[in-house]
C-alpha positions as CSV (number, residue, x, y, z in Angstrom):
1,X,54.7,-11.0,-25.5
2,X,51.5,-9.4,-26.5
3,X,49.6,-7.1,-24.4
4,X,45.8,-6.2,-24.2
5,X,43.9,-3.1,-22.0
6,X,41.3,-4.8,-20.7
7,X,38.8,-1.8,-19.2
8,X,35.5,-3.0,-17.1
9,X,33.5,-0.2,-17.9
10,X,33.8,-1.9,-21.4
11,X,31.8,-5.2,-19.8
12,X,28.9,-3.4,-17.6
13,X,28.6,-6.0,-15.2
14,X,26.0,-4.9,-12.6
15,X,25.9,-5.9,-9.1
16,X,26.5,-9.6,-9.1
17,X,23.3,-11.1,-10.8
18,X,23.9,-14.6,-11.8
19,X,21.5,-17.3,-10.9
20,X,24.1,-19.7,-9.6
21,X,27.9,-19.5,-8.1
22,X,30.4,-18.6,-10.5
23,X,31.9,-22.1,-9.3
24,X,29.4,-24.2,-11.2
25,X,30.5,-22.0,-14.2
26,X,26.5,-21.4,-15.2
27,X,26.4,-18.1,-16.8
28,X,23.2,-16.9,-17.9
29,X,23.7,-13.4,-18.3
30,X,24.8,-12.0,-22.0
31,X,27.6,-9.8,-19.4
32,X,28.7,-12.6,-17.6
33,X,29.6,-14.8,-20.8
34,X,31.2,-12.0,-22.7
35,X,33.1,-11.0,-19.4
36,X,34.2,-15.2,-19.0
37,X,35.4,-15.1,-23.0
38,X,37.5,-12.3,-22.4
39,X,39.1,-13.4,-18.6
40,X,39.9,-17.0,-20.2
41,X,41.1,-16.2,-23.4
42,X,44.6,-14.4,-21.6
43,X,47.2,-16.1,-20.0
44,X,47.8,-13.5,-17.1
45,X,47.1,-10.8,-15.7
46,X,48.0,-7.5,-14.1
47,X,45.6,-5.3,-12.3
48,X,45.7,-1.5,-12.0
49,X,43.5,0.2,-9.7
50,X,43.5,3.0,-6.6
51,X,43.1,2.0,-3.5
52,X,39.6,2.2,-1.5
53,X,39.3,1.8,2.1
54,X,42.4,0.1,2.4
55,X,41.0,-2.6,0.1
56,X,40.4,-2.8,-3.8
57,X,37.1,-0.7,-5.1
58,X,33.9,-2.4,-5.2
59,X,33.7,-2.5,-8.7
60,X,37.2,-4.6,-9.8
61,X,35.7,-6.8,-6.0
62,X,32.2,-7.1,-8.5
63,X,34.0,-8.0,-11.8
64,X,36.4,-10.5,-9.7
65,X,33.7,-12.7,-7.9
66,X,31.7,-12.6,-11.4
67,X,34.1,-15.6,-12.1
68,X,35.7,-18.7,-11.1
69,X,37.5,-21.4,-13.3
70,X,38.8,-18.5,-15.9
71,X,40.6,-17.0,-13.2
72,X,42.5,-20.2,-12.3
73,X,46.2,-21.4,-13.6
């Protein structure tokens, strides 16, 4: 097995700015498509991240709902 760090403050993905769902998979945004290259190119996926109000921070909430299809199977 190979393992990769994948850190978001590597991808600077502002406050969700696309144009479209991330269904339709329409990226415009130089961020989003990098961000979709990396997320598909893996085969799985562990997340690491503190607790915030008894939820996940806003930011790993952000990068999540940037995306659609690359997340799936």
């Amino acid at each position: 097995a190979e393992f990769e760090l994948v850190d978001l403050l590597d991808y600077k993905l502002p406050v969700l700015d696309e144009a479209y769902p991330a269904s339709l998979g329409n990226y415009t945004q130089p961020h989003t498509q990098a961000w979709a290259e990396k997320i598909a190119s893996l085969d799985g996926f562990v997340i690491v991240t503190p607790e915030y109000n008894r939820s996940v921070p806003g930011a790993l909430k952000n990068a999540i709902d940037y995306l659609y299809a690359e997340w799936n199977n």
